[in-house]
Structure formats: structure tokens, C-alpha cells
SEMIMI-186634 format. One record per atom (N, C-alpha, C): atom name; residue number from 1; chain; residue in one letter; x, y negated, z negated. Coordinates in Angstrom, 2 decimals. Each point is the difference from the previous one (the first is absolute). Layout:
REM residues N
[pt "CA" NUM "A" "a" [X Y Z]]
...
This chain:
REM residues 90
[pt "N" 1 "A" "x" [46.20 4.97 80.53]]
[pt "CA" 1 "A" "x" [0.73 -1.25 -0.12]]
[pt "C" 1 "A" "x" [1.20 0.23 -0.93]]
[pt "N" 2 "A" "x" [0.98 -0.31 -0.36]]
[pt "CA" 2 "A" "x" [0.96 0.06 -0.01]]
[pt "C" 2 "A" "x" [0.42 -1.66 -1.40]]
[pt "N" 3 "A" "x" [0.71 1.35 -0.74]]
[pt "CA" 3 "A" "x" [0.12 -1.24 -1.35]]
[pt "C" 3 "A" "x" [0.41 -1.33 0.99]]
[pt "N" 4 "A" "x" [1.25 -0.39 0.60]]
[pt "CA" 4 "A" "x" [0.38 -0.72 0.14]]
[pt "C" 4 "A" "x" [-1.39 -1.09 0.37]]
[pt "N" 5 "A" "x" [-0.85 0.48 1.27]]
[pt "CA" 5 "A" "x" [-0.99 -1.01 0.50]]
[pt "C" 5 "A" "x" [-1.22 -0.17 -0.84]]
[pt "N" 6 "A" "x" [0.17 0.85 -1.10]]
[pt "CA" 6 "A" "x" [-1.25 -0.34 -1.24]]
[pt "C" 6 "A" "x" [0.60 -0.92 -0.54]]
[pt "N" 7 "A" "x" [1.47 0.28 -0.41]]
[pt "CA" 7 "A" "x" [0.65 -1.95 -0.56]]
[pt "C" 7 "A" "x" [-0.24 -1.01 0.81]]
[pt "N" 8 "A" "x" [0.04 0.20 1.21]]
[pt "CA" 8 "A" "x" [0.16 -1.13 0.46]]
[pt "C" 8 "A" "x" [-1.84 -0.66 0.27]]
[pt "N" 9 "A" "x" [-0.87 1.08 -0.07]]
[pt "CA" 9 "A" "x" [-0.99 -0.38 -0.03]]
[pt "C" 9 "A" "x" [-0.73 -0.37 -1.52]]
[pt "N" 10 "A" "x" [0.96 0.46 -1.30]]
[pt "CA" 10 "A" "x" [-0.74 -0.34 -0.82]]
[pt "C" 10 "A" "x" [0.48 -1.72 -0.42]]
[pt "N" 11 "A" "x" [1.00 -0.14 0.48]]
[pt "CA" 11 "A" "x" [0.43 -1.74 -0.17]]
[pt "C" 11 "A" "x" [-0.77 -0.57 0.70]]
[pt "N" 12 "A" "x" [-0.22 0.12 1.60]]
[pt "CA" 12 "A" "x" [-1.01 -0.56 0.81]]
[pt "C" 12 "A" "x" [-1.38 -0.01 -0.71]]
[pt "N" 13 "A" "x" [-0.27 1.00 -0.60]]
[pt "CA" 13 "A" "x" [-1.31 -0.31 -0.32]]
[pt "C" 13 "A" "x" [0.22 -0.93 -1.36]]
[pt "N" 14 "A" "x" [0.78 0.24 -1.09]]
[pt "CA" 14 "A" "x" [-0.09 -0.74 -1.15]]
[pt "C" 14 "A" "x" [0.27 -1.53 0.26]]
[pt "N" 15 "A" "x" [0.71 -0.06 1.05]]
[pt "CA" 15 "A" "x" [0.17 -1.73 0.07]]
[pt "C" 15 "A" "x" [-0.89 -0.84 0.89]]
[pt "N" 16 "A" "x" [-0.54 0.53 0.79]]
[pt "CA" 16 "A" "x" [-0.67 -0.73 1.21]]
[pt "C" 16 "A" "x" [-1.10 0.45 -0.03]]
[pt "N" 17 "A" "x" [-0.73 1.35 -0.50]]
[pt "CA" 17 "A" "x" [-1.30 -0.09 0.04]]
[pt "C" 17 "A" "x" [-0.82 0.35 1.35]]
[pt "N" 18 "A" "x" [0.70 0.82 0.37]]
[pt "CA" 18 "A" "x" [-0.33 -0.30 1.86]]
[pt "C" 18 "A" "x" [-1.30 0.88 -0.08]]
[pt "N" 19 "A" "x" [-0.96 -0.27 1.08]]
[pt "CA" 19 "A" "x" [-1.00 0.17 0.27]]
[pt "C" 19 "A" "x" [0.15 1.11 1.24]]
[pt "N" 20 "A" "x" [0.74 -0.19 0.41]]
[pt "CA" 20 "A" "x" [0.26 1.30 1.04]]
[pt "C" 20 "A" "x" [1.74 0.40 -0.29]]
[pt "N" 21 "A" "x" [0.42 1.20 0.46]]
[pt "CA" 21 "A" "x" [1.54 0.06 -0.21]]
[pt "C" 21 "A" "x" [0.61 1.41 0.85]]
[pt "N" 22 "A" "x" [0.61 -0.36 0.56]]
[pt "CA" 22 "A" "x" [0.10 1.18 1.35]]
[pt "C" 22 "A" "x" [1.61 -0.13 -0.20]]
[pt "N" 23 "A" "x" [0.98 1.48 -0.86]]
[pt "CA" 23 "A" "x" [0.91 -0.01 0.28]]
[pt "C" 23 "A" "x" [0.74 1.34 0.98]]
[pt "N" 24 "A" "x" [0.98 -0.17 0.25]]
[pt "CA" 24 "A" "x" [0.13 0.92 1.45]]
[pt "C" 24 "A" "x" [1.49 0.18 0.09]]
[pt "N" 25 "A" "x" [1.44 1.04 -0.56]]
[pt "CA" 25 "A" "x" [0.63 0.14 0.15]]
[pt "C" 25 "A" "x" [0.23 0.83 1.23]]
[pt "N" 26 "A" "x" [1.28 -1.19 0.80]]
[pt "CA" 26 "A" "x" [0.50 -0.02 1.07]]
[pt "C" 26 "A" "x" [1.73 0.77 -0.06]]
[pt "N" 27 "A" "x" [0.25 0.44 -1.06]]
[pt "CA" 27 "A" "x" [1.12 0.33 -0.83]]
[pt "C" 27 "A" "x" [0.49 1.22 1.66]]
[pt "N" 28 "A" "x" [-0.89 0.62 0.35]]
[pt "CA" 28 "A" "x" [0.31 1.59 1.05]]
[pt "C" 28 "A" "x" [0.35 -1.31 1.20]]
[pt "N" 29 "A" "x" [0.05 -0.62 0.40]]
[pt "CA" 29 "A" "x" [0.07 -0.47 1.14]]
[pt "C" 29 "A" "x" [1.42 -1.20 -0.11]]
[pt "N" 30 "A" "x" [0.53 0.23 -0.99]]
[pt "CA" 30 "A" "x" [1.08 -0.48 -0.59]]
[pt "C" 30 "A" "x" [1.55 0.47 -0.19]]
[pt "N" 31 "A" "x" [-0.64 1.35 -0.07]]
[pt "CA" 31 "A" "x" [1.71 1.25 -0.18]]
[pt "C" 31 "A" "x" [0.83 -0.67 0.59]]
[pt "N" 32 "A" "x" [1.33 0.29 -0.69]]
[pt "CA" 32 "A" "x" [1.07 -0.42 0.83]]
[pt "C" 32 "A" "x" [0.19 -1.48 -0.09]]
[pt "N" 33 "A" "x" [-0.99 -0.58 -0.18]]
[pt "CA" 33 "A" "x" [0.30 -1.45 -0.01]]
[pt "C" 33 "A" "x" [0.97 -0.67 -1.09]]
[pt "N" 34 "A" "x" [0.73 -0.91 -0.13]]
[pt "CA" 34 "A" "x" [0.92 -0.34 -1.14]]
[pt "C" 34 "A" "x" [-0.24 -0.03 -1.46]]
[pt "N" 35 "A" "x" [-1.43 -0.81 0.15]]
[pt "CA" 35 "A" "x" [-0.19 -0.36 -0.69]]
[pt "C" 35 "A" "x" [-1.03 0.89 -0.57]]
[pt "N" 36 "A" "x" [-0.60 1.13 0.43]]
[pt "CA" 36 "A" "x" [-0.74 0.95 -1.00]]
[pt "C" 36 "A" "x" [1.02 1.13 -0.25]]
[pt "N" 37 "A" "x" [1.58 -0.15 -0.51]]
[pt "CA" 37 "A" "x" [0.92 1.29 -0.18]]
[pt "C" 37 "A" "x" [-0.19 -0.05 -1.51]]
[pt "N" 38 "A" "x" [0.06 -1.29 -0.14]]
[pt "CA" 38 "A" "x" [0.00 -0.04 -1.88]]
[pt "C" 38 "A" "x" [-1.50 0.66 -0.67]]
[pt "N" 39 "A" "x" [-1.15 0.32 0.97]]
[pt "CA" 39 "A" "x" [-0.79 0.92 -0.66]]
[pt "C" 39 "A" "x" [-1.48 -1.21 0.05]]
[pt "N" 40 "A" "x" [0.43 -0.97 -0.07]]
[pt "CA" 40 "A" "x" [-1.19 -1.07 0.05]]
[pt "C" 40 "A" "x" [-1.22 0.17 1.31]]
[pt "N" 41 "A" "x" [-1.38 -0.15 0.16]]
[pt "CA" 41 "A" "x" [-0.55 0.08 0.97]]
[pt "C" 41 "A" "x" [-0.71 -1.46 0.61]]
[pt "N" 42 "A" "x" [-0.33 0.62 1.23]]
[pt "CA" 42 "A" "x" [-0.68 -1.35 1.06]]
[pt "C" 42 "A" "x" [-1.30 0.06 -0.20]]
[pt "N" 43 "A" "x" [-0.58 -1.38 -0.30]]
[pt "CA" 43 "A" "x" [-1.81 0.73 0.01]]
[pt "C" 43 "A" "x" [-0.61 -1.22 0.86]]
[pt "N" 44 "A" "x" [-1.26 0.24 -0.08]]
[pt "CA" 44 "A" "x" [-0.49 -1.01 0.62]]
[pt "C" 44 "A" "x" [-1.71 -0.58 -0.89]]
[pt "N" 45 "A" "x" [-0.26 -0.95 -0.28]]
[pt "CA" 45 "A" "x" [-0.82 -0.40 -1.06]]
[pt "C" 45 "A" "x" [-1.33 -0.79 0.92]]
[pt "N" 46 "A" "x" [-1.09 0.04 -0.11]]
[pt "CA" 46 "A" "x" [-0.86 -0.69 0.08]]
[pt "C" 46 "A" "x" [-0.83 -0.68 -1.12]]
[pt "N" 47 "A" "x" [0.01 -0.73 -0.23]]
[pt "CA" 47 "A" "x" [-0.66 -0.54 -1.01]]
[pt "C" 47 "A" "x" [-0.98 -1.23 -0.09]]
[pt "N" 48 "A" "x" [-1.25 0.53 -0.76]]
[pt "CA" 48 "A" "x" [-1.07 -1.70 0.32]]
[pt "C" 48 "A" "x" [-0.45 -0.14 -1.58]]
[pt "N" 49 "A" "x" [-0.08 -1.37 -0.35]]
[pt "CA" 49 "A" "x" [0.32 -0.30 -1.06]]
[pt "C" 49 "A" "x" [-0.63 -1.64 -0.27]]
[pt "N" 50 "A" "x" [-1.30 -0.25 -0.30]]
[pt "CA" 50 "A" "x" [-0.05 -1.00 -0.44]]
[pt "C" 50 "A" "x" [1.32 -1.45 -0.58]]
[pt "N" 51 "A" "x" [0.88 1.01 -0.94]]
[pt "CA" 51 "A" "x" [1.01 -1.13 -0.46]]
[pt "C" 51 "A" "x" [1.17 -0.69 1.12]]
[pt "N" 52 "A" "x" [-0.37 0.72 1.31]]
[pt "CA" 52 "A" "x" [0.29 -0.76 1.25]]
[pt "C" 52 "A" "x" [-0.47 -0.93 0.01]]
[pt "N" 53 "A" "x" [-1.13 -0.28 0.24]]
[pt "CA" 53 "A" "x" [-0.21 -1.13 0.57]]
[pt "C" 53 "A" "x" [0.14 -1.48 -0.43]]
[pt "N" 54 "A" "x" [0.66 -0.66 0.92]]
[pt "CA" 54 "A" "x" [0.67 -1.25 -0.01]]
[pt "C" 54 "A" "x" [1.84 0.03 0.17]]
[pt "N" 55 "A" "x" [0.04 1.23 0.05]]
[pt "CA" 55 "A" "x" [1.16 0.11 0.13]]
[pt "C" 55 "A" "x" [0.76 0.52 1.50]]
[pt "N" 56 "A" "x" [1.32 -0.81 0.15]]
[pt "CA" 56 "A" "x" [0.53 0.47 1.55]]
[pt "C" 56 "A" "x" [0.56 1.00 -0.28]]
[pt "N" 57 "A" "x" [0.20 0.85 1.42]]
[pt "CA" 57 "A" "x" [0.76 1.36 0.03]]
[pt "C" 57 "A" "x" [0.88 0.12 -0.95]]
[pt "N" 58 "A" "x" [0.93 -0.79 0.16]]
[pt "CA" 58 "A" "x" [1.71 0.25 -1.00]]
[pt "C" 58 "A" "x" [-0.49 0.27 -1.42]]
[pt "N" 59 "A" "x" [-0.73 -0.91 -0.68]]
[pt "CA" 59 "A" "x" [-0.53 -0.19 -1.11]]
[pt "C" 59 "A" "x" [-0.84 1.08 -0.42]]
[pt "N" 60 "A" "x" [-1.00 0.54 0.77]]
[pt "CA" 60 "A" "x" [-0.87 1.67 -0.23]]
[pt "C" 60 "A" "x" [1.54 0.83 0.26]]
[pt "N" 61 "A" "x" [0.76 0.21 0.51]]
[pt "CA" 61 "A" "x" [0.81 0.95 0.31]]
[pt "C" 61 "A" "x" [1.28 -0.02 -1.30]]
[pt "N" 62 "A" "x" [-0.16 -1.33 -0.74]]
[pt "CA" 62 "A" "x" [0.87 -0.31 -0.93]]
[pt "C" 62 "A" "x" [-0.96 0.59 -1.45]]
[pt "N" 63 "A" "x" [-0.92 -0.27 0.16]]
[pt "CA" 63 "A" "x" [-1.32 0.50 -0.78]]
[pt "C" 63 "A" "x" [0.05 1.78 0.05]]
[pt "N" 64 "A" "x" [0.49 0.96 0.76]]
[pt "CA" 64 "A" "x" [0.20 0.76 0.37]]
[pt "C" 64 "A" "x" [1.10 0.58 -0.36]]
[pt "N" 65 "A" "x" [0.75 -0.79 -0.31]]
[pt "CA" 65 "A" "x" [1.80 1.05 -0.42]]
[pt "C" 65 "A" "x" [0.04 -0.53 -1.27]]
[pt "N" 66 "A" "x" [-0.80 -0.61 -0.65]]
[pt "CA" 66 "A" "x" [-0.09 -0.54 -1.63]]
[pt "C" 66 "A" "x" [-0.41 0.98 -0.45]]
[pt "N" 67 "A" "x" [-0.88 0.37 0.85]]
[pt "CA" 67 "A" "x" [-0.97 1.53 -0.46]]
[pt "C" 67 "A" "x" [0.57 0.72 -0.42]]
[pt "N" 68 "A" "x" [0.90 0.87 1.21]]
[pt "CA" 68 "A" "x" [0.68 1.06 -0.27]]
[pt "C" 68 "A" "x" [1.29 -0.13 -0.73]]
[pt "N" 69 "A" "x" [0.50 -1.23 -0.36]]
[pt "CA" 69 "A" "x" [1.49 -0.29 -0.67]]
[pt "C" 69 "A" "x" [1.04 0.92 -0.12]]
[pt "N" 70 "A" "x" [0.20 0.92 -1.06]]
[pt "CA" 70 "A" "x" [1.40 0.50 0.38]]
[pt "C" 70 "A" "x" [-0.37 1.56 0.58]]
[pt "N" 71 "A" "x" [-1.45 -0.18 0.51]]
[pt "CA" 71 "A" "x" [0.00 1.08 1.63]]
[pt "C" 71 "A" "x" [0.45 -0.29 1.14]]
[pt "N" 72 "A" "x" [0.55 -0.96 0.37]]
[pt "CA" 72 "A" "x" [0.25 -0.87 0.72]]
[pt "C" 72 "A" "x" [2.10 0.60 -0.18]]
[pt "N" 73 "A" "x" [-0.08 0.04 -0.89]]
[pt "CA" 73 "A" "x" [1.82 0.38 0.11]]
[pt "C" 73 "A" "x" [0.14 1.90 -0.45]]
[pt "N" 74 "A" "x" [-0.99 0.56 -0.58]]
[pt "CA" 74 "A" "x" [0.13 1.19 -0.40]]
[pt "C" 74 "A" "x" [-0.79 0.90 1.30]]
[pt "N" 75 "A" "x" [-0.90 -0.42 0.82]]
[pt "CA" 75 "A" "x" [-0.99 0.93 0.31]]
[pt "C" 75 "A" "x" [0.02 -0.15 1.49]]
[pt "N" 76 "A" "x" [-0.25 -1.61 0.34]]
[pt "CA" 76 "A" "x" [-0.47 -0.39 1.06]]
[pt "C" 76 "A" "x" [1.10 -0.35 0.91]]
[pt "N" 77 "A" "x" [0.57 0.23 1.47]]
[pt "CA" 77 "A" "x" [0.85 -0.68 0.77]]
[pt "C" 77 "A" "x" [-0.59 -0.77 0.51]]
[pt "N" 78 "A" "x" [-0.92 0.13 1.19]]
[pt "CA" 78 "A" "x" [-0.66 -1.20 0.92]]
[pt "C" 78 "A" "x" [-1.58 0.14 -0.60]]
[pt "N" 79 "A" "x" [-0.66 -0.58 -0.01]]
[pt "CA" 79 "A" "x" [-1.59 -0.76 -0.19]]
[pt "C" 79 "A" "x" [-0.30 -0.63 1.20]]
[pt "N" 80 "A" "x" [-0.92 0.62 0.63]]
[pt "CA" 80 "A" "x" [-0.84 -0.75 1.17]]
[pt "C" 80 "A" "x" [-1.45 -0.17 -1.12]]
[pt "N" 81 "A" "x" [-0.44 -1.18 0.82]]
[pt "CA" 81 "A" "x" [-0.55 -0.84 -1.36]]
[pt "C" 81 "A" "x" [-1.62 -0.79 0.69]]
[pt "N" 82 "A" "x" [-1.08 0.63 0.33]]
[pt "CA" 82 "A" "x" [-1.50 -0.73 0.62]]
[pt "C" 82 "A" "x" [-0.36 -0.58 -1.34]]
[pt "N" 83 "A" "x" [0.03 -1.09 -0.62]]
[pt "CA" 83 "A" "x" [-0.49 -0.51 -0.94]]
[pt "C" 83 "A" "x" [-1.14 -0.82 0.27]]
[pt "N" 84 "A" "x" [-1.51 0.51 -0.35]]
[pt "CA" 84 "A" "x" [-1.24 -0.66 0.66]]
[pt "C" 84 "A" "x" [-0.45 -0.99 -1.41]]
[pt "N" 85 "A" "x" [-1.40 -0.62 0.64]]
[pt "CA" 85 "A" "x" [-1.06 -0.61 -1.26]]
[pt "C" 85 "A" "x" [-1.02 0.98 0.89]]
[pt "N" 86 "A" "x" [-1.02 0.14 -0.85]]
[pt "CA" 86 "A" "x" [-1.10 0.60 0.54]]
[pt "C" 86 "A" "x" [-0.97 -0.76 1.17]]
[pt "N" 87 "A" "x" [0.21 -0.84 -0.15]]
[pt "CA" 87 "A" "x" [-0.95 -1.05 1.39]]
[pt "C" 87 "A" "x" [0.95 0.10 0.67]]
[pt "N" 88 "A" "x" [1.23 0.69 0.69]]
[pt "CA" 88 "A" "x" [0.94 0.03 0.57]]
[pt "C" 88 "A" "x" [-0.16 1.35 0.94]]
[pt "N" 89 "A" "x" [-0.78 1.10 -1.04]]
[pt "CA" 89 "A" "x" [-0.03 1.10 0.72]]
[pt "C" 89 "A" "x" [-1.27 0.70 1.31]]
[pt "N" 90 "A" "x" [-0.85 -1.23 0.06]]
[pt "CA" 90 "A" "x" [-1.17 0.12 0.06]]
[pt "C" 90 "A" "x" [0.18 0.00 2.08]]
């Protein structure tokens, strides 16, 4: 694993607590693209998390880039984003 996705997994875990956490850089399937020249990568996140629940998509997904804060401008270009509750995954 790779410093960058241990940051991004150690915010995920310190803020949300997730009970499951599946991260997955998509960064190789990206080359060339505009927006990964500046060095930033694409990942893709699964996440289940009790402090979901009651909450709509936008709001877990807003719950989600609070997390990572200024990974979000230093680290991260795109975030694909499964934000679960655990009675969700079943």
C-alpha cells in the first residue's frame, strides 16, 4: 500500500469509524487524463459505517470529503464514493 492510500485510509478510519473499508486506486486507468498530470490520483472507496445511518447519499458522501480535507486538494483528483450503514450491506 502506498503512503498516499494509508493517508487516505488513516482519515477514513479516524473520522468515521468504519466497520468495513475497501480502498482501491484507479490512478493506472487514468494516464493521460487531465486531470491526473498534476500527480493527484483516482480511487475508488467503499465504505460501511454505522455514523451513516440516517443519512442521504450527498450527506454520507459530504461526510466523506470532511474526512479526507486537504487530501482532497493535495492527493486526491476524483473519489468514487459506496458509502454504506451496515444493515445496508447484508
Amino acid at each position: 500500500m502506498t503512503d498516499r492510500m494509508q493517508r487516505i485510509r488513516n482519515c477514513l478510519e479516524g473520522a468515521l469509524a468504519p466497520e468495513s473499508l475497501e480502498l482501491i486506486d484507479d490512478s493506472h486507468k487514468h494516464v493521460g487524463h487531465a486531470g491526473a498530470r498534476d500527480g493527484r490520483g483516482h480511487f475508488s472507496v467503499r465504505i460501511v459505517a454505522s455514523c451513516f445511518r440516517g443519512q442521504r447519499p450527498l450527506a454520507r458522501h459530504r461526510m466523506v470529503y470532511a474526512a479526507l480535507g486537504a487530501l482532497m486538494d493535495t492527493d486526491i483528483h476524483a473519489l468514487s464514493i459506496q458509502a454504506l450503514t451496515p444493515e445496508e450491506i447484508g
